[in-house]
Wavefront OBJ file of the C-alpha trace (Angstrom):
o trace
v 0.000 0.000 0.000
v 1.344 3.083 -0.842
v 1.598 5.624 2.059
v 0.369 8.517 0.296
v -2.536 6.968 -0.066
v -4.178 8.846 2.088
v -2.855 12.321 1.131
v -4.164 15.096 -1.108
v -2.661 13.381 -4.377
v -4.110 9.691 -3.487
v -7.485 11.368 -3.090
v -7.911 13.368 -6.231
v -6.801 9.986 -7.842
v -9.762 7.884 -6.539
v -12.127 10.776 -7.155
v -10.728 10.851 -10.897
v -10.340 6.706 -11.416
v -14.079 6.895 -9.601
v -15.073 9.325 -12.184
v -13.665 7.415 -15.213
v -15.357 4.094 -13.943
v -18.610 6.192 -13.850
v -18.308 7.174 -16.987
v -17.415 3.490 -18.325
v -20.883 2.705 -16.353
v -22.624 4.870 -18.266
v -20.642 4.038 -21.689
v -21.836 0.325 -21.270
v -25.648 0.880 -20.329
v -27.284 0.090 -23.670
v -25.190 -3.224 -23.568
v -25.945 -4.276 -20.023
v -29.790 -4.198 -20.615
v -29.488 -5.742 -23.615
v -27.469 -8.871 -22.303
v -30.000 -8.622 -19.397
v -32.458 -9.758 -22.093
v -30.432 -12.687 -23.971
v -29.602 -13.900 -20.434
v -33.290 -13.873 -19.058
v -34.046 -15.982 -22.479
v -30.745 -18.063 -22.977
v -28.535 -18.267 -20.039
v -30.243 -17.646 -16.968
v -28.026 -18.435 -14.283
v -25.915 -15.502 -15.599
v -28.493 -12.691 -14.961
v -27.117 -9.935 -12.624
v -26.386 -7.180 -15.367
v -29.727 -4.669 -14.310
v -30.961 -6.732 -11.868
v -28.530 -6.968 -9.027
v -30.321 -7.753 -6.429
v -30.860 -11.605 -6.732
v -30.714 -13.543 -4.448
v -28.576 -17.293 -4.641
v -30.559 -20.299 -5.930
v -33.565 -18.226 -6.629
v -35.602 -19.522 -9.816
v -34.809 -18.350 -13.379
v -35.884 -18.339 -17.008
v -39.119 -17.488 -16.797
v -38.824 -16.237 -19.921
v -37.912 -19.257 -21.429
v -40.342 -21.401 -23.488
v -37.897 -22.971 -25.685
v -34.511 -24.805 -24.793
v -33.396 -24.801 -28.700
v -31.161 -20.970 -27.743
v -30.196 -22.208 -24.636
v -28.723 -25.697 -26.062
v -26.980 -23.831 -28.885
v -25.112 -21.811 -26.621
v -23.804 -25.102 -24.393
v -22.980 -26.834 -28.132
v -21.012 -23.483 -28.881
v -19.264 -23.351 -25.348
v -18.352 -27.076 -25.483
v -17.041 -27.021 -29.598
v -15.279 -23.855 -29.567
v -13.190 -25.373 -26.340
v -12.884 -28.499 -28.797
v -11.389 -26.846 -31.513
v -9.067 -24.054 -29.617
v -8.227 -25.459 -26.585
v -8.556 -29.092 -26.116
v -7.629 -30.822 -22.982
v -6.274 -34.297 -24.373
v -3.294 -32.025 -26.393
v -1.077 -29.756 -26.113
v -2.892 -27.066 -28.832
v 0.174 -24.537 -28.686
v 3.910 -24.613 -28.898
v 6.650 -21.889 -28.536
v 8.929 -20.343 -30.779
v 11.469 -17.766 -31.604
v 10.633 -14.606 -33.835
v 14.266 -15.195 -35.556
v 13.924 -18.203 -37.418
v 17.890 -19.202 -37.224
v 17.741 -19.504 -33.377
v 14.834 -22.039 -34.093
v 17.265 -24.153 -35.342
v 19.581 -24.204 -32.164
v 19.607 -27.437 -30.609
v 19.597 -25.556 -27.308
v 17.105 -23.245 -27.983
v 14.110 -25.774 -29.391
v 15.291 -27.875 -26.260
v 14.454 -24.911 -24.245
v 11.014 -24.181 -25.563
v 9.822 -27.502 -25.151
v 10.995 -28.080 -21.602
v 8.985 -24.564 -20.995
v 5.849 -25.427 -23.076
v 5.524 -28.746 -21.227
v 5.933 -26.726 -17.631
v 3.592 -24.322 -18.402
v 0.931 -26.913 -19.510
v 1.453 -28.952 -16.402
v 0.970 -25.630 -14.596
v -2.065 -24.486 -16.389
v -3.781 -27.623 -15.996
v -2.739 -28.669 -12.048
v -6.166 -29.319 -10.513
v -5.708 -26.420 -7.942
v -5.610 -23.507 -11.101
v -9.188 -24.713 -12.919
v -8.287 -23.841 -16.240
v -10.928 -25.823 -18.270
v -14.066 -25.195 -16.211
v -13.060 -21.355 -16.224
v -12.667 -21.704 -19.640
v -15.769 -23.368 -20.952
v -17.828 -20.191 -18.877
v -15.584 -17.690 -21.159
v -16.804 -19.563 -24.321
v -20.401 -19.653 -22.876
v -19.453 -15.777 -22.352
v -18.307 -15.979 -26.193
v -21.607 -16.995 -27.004
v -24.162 -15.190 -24.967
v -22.947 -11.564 -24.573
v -19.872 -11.147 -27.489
v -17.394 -10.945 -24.589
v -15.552 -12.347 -21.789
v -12.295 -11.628 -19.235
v -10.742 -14.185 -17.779
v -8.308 -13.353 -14.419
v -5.160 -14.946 -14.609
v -3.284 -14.703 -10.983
v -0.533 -16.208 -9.153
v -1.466 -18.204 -5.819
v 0.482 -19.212 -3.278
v 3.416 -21.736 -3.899
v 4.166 -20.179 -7.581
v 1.126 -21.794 -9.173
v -1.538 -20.728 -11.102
v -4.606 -19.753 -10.952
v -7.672 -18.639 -12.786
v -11.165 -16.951 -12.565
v -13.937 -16.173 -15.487
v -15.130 -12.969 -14.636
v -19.139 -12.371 -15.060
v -19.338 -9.720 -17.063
v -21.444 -7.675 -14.967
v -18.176 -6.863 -13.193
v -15.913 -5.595 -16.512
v -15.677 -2.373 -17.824
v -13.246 -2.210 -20.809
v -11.010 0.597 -22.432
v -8.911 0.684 -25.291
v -5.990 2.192 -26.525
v -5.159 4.320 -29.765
v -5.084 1.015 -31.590
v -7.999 -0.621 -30.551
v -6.756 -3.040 -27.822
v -8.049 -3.516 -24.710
v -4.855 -1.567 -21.985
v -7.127 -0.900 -19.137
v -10.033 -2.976 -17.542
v -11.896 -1.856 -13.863
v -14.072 -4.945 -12.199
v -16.690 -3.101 -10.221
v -18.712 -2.738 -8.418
v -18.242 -5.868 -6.776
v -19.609 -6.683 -3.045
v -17.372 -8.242 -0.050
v -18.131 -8.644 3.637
v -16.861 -6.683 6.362
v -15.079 -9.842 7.698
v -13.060 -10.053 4.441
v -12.059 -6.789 4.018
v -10.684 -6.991 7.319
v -8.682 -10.539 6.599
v -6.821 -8.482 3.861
v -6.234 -5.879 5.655
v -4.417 -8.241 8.182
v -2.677 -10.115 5.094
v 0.964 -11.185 6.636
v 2.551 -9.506 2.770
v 3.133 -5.900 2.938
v 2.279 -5.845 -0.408
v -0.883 -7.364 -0.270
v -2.098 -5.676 2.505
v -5.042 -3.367 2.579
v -5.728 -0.736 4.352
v -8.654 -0.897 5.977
v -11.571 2.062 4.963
v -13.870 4.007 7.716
v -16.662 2.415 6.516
v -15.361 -0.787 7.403
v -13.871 0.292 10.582
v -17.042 1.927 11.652
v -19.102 -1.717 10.886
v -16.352 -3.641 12.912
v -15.915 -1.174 15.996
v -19.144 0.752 15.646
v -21.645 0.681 18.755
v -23.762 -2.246 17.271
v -20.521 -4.704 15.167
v -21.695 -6.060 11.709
v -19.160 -8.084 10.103
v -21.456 -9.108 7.776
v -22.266 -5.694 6.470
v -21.404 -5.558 2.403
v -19.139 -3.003 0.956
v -18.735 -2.237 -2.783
v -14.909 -2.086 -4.008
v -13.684 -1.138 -7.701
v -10.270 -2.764 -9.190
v -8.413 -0.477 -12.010
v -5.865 -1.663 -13.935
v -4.355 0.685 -16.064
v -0.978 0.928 -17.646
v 1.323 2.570 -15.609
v 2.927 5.658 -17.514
v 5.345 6.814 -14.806
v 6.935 3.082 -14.079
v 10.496 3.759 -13.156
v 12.657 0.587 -13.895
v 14.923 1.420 -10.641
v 12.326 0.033 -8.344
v 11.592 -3.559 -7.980
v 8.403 -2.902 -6.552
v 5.093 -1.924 -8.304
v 6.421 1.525 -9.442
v 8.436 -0.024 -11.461
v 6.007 -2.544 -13.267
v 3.990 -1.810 -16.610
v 0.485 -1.705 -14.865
v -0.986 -0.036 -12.263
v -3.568 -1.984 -9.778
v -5.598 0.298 -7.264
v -8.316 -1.066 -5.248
v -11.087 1.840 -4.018
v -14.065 1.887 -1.692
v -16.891 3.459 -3.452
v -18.545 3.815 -0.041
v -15.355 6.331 1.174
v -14.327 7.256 -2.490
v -10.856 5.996 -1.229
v -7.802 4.124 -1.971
v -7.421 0.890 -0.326
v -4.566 -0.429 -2.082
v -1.599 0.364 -4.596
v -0.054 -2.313 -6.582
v 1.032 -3.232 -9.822
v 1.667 -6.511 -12.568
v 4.375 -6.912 -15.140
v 2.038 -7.900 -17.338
v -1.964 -7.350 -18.491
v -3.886 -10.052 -15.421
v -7.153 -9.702 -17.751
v -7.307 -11.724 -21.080
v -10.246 -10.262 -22.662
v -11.598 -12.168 -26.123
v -14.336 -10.614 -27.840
v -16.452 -12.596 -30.602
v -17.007 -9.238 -33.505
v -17.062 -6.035 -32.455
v -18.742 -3.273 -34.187
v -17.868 -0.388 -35.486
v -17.206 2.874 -32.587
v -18.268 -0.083 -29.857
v -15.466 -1.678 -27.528
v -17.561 -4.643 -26.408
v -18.004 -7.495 -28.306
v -21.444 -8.587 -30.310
v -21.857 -12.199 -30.088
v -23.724 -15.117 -32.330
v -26.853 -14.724 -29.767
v -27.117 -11.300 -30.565
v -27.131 -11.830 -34.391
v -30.331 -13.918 -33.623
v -31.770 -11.847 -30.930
v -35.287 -11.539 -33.128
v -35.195 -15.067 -33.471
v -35.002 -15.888 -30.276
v -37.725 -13.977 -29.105
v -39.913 -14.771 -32.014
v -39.148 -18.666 -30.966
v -40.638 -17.919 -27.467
v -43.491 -16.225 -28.943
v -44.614 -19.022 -31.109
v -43.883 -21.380 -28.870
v -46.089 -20.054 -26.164
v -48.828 -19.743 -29.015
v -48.228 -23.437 -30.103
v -48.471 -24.391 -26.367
v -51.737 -22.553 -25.877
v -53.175 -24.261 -28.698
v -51.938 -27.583 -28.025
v -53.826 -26.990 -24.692
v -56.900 -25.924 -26.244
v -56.960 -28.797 -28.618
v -56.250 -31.572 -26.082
v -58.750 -29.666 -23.677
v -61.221 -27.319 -25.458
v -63.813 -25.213 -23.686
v -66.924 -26.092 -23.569
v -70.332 -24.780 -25.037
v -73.584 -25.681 -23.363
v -77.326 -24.426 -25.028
v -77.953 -22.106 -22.244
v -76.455 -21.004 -19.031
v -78.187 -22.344 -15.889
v -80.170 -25.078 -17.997
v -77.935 -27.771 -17.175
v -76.467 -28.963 -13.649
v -72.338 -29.222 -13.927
v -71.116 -32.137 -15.546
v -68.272 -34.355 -14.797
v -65.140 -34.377 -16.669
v -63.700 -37.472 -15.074
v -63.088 -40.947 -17.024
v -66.293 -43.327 -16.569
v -68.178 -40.557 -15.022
v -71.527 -40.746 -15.847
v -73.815 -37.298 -16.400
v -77.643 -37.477 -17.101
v -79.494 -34.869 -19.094
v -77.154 -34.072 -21.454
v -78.953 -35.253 -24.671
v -82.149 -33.898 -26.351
v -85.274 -36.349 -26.846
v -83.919 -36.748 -30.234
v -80.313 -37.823 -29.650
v -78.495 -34.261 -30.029
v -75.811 -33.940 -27.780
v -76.413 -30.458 -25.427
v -73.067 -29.975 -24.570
v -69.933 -29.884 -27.327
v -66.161 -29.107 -26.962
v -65.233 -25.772 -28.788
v -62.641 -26.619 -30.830
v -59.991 -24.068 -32.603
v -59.530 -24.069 -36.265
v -55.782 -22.978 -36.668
v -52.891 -25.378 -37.951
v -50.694 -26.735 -35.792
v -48.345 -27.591 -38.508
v -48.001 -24.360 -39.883
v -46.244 -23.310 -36.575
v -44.508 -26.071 -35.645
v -42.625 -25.239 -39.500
v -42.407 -21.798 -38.303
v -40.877 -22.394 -35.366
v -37.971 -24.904 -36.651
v -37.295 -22.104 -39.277
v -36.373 -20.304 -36.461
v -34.737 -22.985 -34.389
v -32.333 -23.544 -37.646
v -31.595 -19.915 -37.996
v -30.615 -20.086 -34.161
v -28.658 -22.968 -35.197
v -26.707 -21.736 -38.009
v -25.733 -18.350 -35.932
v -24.058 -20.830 -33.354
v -22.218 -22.640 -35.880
v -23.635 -26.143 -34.698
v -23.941 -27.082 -38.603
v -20.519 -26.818 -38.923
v -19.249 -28.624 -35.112
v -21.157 -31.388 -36.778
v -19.159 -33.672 -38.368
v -19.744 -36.246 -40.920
v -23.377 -35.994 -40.729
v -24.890 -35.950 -44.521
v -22.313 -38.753 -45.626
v -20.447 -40.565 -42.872
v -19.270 -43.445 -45.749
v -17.560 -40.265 -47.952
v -13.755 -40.924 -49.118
v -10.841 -39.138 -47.376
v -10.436 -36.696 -49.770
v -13.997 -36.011 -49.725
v -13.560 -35.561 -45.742
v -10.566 -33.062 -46.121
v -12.407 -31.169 -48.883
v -15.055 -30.792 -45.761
v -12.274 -30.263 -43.369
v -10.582 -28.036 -45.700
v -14.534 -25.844 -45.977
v -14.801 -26.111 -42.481
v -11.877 -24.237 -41.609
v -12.507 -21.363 -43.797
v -15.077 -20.503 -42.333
v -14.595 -21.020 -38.706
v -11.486 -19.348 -39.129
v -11.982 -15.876 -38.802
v -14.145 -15.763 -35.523
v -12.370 -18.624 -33.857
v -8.297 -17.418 -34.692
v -9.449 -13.819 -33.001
v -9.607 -15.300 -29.748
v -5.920 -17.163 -30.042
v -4.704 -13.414 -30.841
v -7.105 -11.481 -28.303
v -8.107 -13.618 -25.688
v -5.287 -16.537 -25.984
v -1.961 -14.451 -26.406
v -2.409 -11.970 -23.545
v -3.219 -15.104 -21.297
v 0.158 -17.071 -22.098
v 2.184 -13.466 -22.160
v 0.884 -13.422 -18.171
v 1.121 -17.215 -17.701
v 4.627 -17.342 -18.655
v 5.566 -13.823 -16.763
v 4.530 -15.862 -13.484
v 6.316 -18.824 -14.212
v 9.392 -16.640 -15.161
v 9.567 -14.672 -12.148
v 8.408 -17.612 -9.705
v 11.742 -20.061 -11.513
v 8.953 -22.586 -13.051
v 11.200 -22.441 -16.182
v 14.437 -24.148 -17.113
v 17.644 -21.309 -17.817
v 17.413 -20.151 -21.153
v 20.359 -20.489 -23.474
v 22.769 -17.842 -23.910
v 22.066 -17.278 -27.720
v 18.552 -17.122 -26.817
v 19.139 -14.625 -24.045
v 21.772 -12.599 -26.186
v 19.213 -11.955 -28.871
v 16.541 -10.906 -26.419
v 18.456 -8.556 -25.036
v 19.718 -7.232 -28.139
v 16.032 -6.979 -29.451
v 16.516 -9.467 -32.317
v 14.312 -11.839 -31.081
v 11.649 -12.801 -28.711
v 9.094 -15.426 -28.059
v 5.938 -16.077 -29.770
v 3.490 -18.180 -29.633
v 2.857 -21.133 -32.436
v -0.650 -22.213 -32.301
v -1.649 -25.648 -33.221
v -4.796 -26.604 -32.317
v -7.335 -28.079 -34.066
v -8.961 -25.225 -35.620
v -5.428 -24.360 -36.845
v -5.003 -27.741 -38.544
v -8.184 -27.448 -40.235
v -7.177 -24.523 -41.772
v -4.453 -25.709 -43.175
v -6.151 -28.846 -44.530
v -5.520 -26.851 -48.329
v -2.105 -28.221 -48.316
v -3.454 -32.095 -47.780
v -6.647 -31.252 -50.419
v -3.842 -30.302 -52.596
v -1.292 -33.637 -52.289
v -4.360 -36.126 -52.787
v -5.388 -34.027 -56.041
v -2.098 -34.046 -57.566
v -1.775 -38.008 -56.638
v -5.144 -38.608 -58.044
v -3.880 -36.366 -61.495
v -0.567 -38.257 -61.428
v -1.570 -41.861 -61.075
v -3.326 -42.253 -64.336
v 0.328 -40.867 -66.373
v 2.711 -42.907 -63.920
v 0.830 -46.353 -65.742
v 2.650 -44.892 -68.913
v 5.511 -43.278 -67.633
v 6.889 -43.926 -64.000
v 9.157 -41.293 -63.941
v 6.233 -38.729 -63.770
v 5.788 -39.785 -60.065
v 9.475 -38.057 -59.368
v 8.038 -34.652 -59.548
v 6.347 -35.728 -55.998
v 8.231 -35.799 -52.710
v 6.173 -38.926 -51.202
v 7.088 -38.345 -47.561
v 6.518 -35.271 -47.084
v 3.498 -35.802 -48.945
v 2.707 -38.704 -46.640
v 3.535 -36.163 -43.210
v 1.176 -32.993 -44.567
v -1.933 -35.201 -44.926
v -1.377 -36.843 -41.933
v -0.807 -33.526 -39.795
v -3.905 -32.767 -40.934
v -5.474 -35.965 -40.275
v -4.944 -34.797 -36.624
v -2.079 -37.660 -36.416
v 0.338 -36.632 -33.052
v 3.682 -36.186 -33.949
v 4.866 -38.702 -31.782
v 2.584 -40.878 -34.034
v 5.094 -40.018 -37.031
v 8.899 -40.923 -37.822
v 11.286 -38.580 -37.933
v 13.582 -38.316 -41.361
v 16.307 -39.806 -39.343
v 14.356 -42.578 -37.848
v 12.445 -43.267 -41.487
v 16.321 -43.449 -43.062
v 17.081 -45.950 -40.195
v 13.512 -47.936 -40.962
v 14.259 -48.029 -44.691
v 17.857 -49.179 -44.311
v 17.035 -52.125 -42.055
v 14.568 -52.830 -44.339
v 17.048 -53.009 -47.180
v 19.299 -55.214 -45.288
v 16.657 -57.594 -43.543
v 15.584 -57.818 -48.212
v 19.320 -58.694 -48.716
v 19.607 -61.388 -46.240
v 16.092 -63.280 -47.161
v 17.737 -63.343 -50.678
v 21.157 -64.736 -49.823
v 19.179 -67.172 -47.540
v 16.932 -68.055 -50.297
v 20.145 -68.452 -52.876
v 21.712 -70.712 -50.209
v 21.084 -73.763 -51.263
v 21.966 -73.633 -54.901
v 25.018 -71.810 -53.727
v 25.975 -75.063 -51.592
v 24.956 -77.599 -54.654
v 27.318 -75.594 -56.705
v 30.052 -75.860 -54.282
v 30.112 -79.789 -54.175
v 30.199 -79.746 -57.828
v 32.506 -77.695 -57.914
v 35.118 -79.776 -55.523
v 33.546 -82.896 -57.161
v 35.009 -82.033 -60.955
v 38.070 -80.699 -59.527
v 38.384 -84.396 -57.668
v 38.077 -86.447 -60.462
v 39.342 -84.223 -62.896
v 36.166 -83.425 -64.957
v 34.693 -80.307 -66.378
v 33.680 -77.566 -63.873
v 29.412 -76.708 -64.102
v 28.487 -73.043 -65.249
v 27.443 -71.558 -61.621
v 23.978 -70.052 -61.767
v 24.057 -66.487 -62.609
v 23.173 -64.372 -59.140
v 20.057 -61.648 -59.156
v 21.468 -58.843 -57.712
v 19.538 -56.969 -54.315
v 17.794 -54.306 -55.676
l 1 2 3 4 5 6 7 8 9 10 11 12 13 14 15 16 17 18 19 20 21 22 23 24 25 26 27 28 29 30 31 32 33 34 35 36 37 38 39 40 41 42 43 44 45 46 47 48 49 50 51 52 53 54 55 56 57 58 59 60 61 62 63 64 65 66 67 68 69 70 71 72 73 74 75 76 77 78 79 80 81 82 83 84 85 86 87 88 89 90 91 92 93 94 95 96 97 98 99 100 101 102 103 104 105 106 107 108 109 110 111 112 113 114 115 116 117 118 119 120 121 122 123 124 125 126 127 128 129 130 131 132 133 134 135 136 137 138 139 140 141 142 143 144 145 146 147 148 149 150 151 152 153 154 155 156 157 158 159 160 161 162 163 164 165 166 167 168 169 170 171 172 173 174 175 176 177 178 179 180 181 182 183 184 185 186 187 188 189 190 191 192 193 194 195 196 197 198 199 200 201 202 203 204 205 206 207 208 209 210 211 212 213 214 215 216 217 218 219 220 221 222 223 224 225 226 227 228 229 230 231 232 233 234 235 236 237 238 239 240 241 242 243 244 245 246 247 248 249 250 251 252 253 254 255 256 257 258 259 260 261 262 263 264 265 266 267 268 269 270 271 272 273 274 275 276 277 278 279 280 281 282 283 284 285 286 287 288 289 290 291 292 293 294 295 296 297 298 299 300 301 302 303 304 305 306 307 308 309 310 311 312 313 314 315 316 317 318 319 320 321 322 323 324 325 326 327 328 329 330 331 332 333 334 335 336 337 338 339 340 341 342 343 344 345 346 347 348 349 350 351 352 353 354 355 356 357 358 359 360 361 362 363 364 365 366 367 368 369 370 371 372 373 374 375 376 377 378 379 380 381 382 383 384 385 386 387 388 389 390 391 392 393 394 395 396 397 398 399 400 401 402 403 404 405 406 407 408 409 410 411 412 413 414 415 416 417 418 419 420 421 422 423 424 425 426 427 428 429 430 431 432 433 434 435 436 437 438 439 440 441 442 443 444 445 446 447 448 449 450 451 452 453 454 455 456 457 458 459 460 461 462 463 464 465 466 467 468 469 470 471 472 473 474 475 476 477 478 479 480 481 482 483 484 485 486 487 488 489 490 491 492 493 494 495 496 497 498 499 500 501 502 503 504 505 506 507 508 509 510 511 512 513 514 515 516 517 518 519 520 521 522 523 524 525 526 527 528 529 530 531 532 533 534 535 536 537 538 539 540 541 542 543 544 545 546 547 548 549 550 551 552 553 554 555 556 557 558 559 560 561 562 563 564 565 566 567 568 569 570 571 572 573
């Protein structure tokens, strides 16, 4: 905590970071009521944009009279994790900006050893990577955007948070990306406040407000009483590299109590703790518009006609009834077997008859899946699906789908490996760095760093990535098919092709591991052993004539006679 915290200069900073979050409050109204509306009718458990107050395991999605939205969004959440960041592989490697060093032993040594620590990190039980995860893609989804907290715990480890993005206020630099993010106004308990105020690291510590003071020590003590805090982040434009501390890092944290319109706390991070990934954004508008938003209409078209549907599915399995005159008749039972006298004229007609509607059911049960597909198609689910019109088709005819596939999930899936992705593994890897998680890095490596030749990047390769790249694979199969026909007249037309690496491209994007494949050197080996194992079957095989010829041989020159003609030898191709 920084001691002027409490002086003149800390003040007139909380009243100005309290006026810019104000003003980000008011920026972001239109969007909070309208993802008040897609949560009340898609993801209900996520309401708490205009409606604050609400209380825990109170019941939801009232609104709701179809699941079709709601399902879409889980079958988004669950392929877009799939496809970017799948749990069973490792759907990112690291490399050097300088492609030379990439070739140093040392250095690709290096970046593996530190890409496998930092996905044994990121996925240790204790840091809940995936299930944080899978509620930013349901984020995705549903609002357009999400922020994900990525902090260090205790013991050097990892840890993350999705934050609900009731909480995040965004703000961008000249070039459009997100540099500053406040989380307000979020509630915690006197109790709490007080814990970090009592935290045994200095720089951790709070210090504790006068409204919290006054509900711990006041006449009548409420340590339950709730107190609303706001966390800015901003990048710090007076960082001084001489201190070690937070003055010297590249962004500012201050915690402030809106209650006192104070500073509680003064920190910093070396790097951006909020990876914010945003699905589109428009044009003048920093949040991001998301697939639910594109079918917004549909949606609540969907829950109109449904309810209408309902209500005349209910009138049609229960009509009202119409009786010749009110009064004339006692009430009837409805009940099976019942039995109800009076009811029927002298001459057979019935006095009593259901009222039954004459509109089409079928018309809007079409209606309705027109919507329901629309809904559909915004979330992608036609294209998660795969192999579904021809599961029996050929393999180029599934990398031709592959290959379509990738085009066009390309450009709203590869933003969030830029946006969301590569501020998440800049901060992951600045906490593993400064906590010794990772091995020494070489001196050429360092050298060039320093120099500002080089630095590390990140090489994606996750499924979405192969998929994209599934042109290459389209385009050996094509040129095999082409080829095959000429080699039956010519061989030599098959030289233009380099087979194995032929053979590696479609199988990288087959989705085959790499330690599935051979290296060169280990296919050289293969073949050569190969070639040898070939040479000895056919010296075995020539064995026995070989033998035969040498008894003749020592025969004739025992008695004299004419040596036999040995059997010409086919040489080992």
């Amino acid at each position: 905590m920084a001691d002027d915290s409490l002086s003149s200069e800390g003040r007139e900073r909380a009243e100005a970071l309290m006026r810019n979050h104000e003003r980000y409050e008011s920026e972001r109204a239109n969007f909070d009521m309208l993802w008040e509306q897609i949560a009340e009718r898609l993801f209900p458990r996520a309401q708490h944009f205009t409606t604050k107050q609400m209380s825990q395991g109170d019941l939801r999605g009232e609104r709701v009279f179809d699941n079709t939205p709601g399902l879409a969004l889980d079958r988004f959440a669950a392929a877009v994790g799939s496809y970017l960041t799948p749990d069973s592989d490792q759907w990112h490697g690291l490399e050097v900006s300088d492609p030379d060093l990439n070739e140093n032993e040392e250095v690709r040594e290096y970046l593996e050893i530190a890409t496998d620590r930092l996905f044994a990190a990121r996925y240790r039980p204790g840091a809940n990577f995936s299930s944080n995860m899978h509620e930013c893609y349901l984020g995705l989804g549903a609002f357009g955007t999400c922020a994900l907290f990525i902090d260090e715990a205790m013991g050097a480890h990892l840890r993350y948070r999705a934050m609900h993005l009731s909480e995040i206020y965004l703000g961008e630099n000249h070039q459009g990306l997100v540099d500053r993010i406040h989380r307000g106004r979020f509630s915690m308990k006197a109790y709490q406040v007080a814990q970090l105020a009592r935290d045994p690291n200095p720089a951790k510590r709070w210090t504790l407000p006068e409204c919290v003071k006054r509900a711990l020590d006041g006449p009548t003590p409420n340590p339950m009483a709730e107190f609303e805090f706001i966390h800015c982040v901003y990048p710090n434009e007076d960082a001084d590299p001489r201190f070690a501390d937070w003055r010297g890092m590249a962004y500012r944290s201050t915690y402030i109590s809106c209650t006192d319109r104070s500073i509680v706390h003064e920190g910093g991070y070396r790097s951006m703790p909020y990876s914010v990934g945003r699905y589109v954004t428009g044009p003048r508008e920093t949040y991001g518009r998301s697939p639910a938003m594109t079918v917004f209409r549909d949606i609540l078209m969907l829950n109109e006609m449904n309810k209408d549907v309902i209500r005349a599915a209910q009138l049609q399995v229960d009509p009202p009834i119409l009786v010749s005159e009110d009064g004339a008749l006692s009430p009837f039972s409805m009940a099976p077997r019942s039995q109800n006298y009076g009811y029927l004229s002298d001459d057979g007609t019935p006095l009593v008859q259901a009222l039954r509607p004459e509109g089409e059911l079928a018309v809007g049960l079409e209606l309705i899946q027109d919507r329901r597909d629309a809904i559909n198609h915004a979330f992608l689910i036609t294209l998660f699906e795969i192999l579904v019109d021809n599961p029996k088709q050929t393999a180029t005819e599934a990398l031709l789908r592959a290959q379509e596939k990738g085009q066009l999930l390309g450009p709203a899936l590869s933003r969030q490996q830029s946006e969301l992705h590569g501020t998440m593994i800049e901060r992951e890897l600045d906490i593993l760095a400064m906590a010794g998680q990772l091995p020494p890095m070489p001196d050429a490596l360092a050298e060039a760093m320093e120099e500002g030749g080089a630095g590390i990047t990140v090489a994606f390769k996750a499924p979405i990535n192969r998929l994209q790249k599934t042109d290459k694979a389209v385009g050996v199969l094509k040129a095999w098919e082409a080829l095959t026909p000429l080699a039956a007249h010519d061989p030599s037309v098959l030289d233009v092709l380099d087979i194995d690496e032929g053979a590696r491209i479609v199988a990288e994007s087959a989705g085959a591991p790499a330690s599935a494949m051979r290296t060169p050197e280990e296919i050289e080996a293969l073949r050569g052993n190969r070639q040898q194992r070939s040479d000895i079957e056919q010296m075995v095989a020539a064995a026995p004539q070989l033998a035969k010829t040498a008894r003749d041989l020592a025969q004739a020159q025992a008695t004299g006679g004419n040596i036999p003609q040995p059997i010409p030898m086919v040489q080992p191709q």
